[in-house]
PyMOL Python script that loads the backbone (N, CA, C, O; Angstrom):
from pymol import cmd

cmd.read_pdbstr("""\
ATOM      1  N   UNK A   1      -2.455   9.354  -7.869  1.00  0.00           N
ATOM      2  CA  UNK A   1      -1.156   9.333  -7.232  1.00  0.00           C
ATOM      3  C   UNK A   1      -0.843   7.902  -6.816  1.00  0.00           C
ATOM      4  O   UNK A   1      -1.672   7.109  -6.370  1.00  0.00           O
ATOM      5  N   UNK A   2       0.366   7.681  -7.001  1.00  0.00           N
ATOM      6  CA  UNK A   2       0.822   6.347  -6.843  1.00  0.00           C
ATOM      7  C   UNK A   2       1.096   6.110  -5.370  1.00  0.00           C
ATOM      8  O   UNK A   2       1.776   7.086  -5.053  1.00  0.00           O
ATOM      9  N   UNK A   3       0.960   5.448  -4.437  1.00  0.00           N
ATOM     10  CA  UNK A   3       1.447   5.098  -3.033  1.00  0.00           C
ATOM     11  C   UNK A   3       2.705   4.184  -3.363  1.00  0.00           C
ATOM     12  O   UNK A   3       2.894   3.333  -4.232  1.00  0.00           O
ATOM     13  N   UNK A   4       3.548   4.722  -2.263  1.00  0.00           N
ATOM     14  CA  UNK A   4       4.835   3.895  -2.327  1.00  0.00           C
ATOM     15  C   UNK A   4       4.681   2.975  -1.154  1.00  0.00           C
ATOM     16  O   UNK A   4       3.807   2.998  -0.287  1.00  0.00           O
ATOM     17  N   UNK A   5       5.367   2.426  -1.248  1.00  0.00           N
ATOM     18  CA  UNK A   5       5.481   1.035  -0.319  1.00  0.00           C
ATOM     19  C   UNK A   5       6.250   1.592   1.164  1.00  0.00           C
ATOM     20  O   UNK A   5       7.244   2.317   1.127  1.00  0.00           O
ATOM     21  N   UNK A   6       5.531   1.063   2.616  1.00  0.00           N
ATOM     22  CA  UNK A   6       6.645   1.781   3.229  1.00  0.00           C
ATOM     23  C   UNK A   6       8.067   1.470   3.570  1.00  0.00           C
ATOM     24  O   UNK A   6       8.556   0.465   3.053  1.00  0.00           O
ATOM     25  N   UNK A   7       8.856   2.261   4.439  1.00  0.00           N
ATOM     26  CA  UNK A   7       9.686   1.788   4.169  1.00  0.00           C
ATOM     27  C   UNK A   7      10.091   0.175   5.018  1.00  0.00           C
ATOM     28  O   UNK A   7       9.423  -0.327   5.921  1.00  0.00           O
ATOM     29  N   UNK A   8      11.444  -0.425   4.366  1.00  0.00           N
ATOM     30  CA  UNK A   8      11.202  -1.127   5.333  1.00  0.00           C
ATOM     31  C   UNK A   8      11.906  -0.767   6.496  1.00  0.00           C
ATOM     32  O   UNK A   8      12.544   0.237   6.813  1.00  0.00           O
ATOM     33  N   UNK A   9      11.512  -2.312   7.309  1.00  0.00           N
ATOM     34  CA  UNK A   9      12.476  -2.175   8.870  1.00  0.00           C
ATOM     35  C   UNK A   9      13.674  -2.717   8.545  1.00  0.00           C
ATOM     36  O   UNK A   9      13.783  -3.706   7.820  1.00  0.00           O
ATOM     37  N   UNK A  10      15.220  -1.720   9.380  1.00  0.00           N
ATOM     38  CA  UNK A  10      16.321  -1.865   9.144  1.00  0.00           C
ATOM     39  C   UNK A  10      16.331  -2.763  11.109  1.00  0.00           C
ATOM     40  O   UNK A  10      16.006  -2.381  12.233  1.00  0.00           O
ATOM     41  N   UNK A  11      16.946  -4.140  10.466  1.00  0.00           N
ATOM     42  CA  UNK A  11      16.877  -4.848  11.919  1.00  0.00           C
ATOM     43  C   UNK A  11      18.167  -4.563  12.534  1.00  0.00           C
ATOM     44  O   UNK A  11      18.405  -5.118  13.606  1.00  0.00           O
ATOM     45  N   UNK A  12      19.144  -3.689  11.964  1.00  0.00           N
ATOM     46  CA  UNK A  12      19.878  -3.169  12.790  1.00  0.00           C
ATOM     47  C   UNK A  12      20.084  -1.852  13.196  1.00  0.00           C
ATOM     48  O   UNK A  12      21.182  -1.595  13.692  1.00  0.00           O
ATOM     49  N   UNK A  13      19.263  -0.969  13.090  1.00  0.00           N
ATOM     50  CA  UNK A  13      18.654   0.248  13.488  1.00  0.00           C
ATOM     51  C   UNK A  13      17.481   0.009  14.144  1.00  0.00           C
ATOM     52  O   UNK A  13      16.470  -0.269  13.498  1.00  0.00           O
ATOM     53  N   UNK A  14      17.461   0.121  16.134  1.00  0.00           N
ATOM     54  CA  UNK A  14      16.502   0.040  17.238  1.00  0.00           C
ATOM     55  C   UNK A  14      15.751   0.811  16.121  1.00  0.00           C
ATOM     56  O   UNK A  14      16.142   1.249  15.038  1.00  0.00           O
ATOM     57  N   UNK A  15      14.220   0.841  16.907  1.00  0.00           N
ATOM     58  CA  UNK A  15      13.100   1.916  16.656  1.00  0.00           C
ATOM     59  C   UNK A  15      13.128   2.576  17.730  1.00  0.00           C
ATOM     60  O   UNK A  15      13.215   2.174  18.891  1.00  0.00           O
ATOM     61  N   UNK A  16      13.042   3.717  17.274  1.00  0.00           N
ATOM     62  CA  UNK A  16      12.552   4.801  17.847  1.00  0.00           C
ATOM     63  C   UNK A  16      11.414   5.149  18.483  1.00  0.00           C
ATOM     64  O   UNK A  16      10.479   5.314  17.700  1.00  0.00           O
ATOM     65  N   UNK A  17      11.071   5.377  19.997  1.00  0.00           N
ATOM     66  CA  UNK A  17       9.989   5.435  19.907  1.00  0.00           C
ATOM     67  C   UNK A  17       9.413   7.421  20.022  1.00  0.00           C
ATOM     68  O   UNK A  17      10.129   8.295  20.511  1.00  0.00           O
ATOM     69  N   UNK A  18       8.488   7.579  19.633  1.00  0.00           N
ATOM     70  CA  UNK A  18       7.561   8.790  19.796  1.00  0.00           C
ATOM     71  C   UNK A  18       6.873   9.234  21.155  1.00  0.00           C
ATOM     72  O   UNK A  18       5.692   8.889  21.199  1.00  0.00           O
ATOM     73  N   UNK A  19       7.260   9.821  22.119  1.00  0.00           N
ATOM     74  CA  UNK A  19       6.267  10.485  22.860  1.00  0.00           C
ATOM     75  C   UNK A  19       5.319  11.392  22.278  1.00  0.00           C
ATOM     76  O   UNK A  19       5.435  12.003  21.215  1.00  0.00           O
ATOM     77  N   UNK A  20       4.106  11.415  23.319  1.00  0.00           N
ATOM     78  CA  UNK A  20       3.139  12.083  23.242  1.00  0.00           C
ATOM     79  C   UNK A  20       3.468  13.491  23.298  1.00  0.00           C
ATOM     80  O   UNK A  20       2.748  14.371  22.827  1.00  0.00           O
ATOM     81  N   UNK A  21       4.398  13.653  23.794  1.00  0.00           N
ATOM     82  CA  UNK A  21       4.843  15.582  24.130  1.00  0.00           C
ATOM     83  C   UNK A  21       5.371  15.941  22.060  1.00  0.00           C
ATOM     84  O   UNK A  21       5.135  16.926  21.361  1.00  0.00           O
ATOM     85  N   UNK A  22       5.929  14.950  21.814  1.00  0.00           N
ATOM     86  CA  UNK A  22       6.584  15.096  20.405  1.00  0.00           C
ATOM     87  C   UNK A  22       5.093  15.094  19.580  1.00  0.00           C
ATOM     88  O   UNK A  22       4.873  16.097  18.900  1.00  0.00           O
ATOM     89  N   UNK A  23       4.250  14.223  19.597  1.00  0.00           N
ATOM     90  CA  UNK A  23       3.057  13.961  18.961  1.00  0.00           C
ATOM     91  C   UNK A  23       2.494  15.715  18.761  1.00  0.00           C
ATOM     92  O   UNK A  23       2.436  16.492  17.808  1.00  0.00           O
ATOM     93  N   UNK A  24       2.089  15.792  20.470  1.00  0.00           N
ATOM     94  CA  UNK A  24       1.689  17.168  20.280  1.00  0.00           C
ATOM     95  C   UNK A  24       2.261  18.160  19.643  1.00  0.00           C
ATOM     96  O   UNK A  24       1.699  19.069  19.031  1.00  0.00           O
ATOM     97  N   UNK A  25       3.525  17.956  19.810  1.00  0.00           N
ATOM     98  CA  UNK A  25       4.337  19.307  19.335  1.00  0.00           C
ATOM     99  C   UNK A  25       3.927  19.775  17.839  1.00  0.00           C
ATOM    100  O   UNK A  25       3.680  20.889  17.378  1.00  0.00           O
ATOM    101  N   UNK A  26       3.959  18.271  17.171  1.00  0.00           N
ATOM    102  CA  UNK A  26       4.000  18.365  16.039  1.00  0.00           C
ATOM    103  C   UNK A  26       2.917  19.153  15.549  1.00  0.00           C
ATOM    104  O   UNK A  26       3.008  20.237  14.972  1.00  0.00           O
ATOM    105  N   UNK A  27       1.278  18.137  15.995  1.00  0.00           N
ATOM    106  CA  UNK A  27       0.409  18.169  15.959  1.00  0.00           C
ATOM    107  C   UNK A  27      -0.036  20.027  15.745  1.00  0.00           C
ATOM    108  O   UNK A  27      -0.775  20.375  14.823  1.00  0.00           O
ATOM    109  N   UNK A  28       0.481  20.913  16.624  1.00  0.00           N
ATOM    110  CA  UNK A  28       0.824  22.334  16.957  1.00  0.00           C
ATOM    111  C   UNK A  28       0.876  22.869  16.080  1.00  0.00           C
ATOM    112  O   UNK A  28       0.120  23.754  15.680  1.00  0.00           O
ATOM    113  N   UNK A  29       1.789  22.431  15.605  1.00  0.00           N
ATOM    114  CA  UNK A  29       3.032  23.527  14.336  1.00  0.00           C
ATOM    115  C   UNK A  29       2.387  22.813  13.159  1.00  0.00           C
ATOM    116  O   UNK A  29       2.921  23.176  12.111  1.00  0.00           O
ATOM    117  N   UNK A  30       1.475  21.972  12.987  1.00  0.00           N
ATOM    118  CA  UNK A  30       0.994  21.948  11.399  1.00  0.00           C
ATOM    119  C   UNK A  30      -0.525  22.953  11.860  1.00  0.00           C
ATOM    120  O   UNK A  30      -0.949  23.740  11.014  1.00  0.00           O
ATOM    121  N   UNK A  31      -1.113  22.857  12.966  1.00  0.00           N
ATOM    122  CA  UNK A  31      -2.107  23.525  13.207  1.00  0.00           C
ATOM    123  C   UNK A  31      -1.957  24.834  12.828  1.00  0.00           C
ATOM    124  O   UNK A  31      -2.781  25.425  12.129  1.00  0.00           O
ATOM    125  N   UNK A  32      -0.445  25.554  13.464  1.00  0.00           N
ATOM    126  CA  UNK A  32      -0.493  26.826  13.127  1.00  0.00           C
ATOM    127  C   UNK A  32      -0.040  27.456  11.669  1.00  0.00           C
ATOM    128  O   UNK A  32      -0.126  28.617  11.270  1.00  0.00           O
ATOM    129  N   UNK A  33       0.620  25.934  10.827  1.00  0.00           N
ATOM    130  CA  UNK A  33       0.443  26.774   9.974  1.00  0.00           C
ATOM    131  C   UNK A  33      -1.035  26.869   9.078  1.00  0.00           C
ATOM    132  O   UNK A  33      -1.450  27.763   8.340  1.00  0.00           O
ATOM    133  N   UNK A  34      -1.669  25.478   9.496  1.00  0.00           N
ATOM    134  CA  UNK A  34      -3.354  26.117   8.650  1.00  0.00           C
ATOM    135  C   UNK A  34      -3.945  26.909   9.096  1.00  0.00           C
ATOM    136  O   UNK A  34      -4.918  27.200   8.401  1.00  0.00           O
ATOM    137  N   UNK A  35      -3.817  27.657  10.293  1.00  0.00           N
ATOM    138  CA  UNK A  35      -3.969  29.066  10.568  1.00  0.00           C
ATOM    139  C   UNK A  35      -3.661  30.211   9.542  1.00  0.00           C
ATOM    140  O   UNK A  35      -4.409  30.892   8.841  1.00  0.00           O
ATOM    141  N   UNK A  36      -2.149  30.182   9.715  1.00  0.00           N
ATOM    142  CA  UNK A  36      -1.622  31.246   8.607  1.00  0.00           C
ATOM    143  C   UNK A  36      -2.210  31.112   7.271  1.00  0.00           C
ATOM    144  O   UNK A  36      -2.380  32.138   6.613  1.00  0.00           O
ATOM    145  N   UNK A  37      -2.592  29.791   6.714  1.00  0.00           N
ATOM    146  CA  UNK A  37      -3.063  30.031   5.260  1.00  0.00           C
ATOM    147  C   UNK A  37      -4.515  29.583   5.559  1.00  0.00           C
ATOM    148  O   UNK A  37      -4.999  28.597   5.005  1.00  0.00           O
ATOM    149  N   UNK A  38      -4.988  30.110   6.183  1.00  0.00           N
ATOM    150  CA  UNK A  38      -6.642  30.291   6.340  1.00  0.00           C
ATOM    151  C   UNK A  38      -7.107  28.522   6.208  1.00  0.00           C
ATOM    152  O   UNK A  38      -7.574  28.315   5.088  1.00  0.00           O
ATOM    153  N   UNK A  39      -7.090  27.826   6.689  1.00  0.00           N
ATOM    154  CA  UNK A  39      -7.398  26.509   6.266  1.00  0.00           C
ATOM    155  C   UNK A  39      -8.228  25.571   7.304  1.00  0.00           C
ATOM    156  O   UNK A  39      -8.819  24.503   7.142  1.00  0.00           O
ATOM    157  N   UNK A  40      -7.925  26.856   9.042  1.00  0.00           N
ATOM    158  CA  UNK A  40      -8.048  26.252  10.150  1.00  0.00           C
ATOM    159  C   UNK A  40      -8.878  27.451  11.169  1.00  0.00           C
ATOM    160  O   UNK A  40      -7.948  28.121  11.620  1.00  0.00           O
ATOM    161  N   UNK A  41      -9.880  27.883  11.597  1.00  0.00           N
ATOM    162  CA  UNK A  41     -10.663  28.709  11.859  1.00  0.00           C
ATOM    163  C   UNK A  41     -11.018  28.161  13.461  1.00  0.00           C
ATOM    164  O   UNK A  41     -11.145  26.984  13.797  1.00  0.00           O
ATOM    165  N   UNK A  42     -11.134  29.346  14.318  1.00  0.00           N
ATOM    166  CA  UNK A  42     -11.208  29.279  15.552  1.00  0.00           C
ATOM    167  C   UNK A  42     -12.570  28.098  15.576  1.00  0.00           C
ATOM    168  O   UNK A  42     -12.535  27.157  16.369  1.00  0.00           O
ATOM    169  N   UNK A  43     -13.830  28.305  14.536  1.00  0.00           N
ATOM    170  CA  UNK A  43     -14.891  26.930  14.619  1.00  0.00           C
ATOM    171  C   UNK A  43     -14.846  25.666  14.126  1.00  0.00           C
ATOM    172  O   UNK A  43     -15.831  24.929  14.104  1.00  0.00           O
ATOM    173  N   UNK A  44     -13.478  25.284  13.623  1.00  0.00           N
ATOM    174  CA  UNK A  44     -13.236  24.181  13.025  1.00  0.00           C
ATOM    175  C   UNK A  44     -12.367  23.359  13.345  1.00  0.00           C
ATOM    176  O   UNK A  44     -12.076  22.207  13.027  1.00  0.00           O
ATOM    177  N   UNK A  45     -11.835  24.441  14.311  1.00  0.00           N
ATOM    178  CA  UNK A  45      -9.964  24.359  15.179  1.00  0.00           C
ATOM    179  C   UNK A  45     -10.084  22.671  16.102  1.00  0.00           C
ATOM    180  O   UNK A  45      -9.309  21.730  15.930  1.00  0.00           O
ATOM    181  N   UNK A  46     -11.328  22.701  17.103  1.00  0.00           N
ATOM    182  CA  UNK A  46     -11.402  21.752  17.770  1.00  0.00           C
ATOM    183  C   UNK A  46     -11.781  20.313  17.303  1.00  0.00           C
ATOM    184  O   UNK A  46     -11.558  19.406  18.105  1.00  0.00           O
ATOM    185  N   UNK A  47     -12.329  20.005  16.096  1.00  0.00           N
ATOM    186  CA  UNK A  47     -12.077  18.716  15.347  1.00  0.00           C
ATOM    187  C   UNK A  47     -11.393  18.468  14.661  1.00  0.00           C
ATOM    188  O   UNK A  47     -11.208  17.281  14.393  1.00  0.00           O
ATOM    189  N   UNK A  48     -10.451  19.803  13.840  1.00  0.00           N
ATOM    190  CA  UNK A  48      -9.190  19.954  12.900  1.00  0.00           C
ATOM    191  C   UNK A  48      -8.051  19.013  13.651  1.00  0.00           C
ATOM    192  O   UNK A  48      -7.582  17.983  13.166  1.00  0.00           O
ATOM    193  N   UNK A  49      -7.730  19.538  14.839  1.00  0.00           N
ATOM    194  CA  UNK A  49      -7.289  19.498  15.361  1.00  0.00           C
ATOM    195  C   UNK A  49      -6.867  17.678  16.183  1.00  0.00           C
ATOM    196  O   UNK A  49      -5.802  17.072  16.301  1.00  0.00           O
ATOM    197  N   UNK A  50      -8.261  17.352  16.577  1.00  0.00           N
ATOM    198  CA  UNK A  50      -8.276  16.135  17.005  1.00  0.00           C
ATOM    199  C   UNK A  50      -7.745  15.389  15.453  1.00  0.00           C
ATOM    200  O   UNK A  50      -6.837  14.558  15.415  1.00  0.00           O
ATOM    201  N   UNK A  51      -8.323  15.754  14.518  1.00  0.00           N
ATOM    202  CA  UNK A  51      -7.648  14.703  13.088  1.00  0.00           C
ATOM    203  C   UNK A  51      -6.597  14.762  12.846  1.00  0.00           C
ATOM    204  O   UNK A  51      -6.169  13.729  12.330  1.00  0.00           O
ATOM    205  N   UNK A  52      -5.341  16.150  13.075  1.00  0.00           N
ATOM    206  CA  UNK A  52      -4.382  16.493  12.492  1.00  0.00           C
ATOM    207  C   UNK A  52      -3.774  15.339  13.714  1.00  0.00           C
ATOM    208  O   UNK A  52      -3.014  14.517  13.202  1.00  0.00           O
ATOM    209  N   UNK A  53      -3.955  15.181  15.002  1.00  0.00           N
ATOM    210  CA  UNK A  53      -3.168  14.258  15.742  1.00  0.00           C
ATOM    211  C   UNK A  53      -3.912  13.256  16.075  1.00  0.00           C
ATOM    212  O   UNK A  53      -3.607  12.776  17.167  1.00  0.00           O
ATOM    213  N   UNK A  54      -5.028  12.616  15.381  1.00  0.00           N
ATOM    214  CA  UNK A  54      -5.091  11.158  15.697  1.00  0.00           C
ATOM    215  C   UNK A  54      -3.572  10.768  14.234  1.00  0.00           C
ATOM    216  O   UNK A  54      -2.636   9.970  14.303  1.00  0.00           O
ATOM    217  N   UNK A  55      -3.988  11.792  13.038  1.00  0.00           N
ATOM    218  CA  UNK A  55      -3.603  11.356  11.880  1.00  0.00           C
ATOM    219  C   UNK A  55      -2.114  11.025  11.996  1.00  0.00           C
ATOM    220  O   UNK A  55      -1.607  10.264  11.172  1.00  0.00           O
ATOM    221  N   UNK A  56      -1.344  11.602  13.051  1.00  0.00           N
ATOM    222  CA  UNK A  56       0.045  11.673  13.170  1.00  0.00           C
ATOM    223  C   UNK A  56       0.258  10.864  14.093  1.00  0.00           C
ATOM    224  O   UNK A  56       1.358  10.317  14.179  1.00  0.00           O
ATOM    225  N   UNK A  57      -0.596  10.650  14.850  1.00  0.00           N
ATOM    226  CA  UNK A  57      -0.774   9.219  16.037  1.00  0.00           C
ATOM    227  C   UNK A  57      -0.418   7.714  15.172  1.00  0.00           C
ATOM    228  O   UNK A  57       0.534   6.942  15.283  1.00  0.00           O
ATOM    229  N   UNK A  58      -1.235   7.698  14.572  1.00  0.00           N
ATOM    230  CA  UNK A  58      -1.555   6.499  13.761  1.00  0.00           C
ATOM    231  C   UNK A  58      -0.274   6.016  12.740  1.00  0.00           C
ATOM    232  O   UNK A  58       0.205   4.912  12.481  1.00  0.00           O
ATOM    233  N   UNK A  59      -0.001   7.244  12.346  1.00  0.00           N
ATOM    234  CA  UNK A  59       1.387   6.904  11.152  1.00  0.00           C
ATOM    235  C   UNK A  59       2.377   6.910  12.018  1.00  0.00           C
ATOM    236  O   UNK A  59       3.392   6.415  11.528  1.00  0.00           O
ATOM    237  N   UNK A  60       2.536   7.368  13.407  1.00  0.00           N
ATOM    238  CA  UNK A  60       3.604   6.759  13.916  1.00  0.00           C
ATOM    239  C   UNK A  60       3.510   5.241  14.322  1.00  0.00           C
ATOM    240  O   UNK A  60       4.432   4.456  14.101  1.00  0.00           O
ATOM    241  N   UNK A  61       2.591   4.963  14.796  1.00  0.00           N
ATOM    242  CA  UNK A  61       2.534   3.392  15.013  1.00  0.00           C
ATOM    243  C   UNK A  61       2.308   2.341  14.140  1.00  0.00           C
ATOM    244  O   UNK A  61       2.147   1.152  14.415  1.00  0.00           O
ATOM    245  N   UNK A  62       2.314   3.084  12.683  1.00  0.00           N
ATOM    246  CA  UNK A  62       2.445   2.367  11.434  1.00  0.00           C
ATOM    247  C   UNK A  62       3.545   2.255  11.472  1.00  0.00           C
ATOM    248  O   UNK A  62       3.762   1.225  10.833  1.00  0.00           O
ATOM    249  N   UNK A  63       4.899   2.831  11.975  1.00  0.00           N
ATOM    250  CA  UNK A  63       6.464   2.657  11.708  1.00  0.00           C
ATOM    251  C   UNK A  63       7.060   2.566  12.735  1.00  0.00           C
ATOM    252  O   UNK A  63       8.219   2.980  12.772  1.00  0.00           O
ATOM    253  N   UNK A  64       6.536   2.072  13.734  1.00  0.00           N
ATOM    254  CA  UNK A  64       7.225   1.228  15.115  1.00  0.00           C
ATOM    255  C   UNK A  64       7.136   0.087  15.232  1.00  0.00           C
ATOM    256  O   UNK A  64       7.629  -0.473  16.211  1.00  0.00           O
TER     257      UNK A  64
END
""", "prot")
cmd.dss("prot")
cmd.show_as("cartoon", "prot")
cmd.util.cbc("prot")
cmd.orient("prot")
């Protein structure tokens, strides 16, 4: 798979920034859906979990 370049910064569009309440939220709702398709198990939940939101941590502060 090819990686695309990101995007760039528009210097007349502020950045946005991300709270942590948004982080989590997110973080949540991809959790529950690897629930629904078996991907995410009550013994796997608590390090799944820490990766699914460092992983969404990190790519936001790749684009701020």
């Amino acid at each position: 798979m090819v990686q695309k370049p990101p995007f760039p910064k528009n210097p007349e569009v502020p950045a946005k920034t991300v709270s942590e309440d948004a982080i989590l939220k997110i973080a949540k709702e991809i959790a529950i859906k690897f629930i629904e398709v078996g991907r995410l198990t009550p013994s796997t939940f608590d390090k799944t979990f820490k990766d699914i939101h460092r992983t969404i941590e990190e790519t936001v502060e790749e684009h701020e």
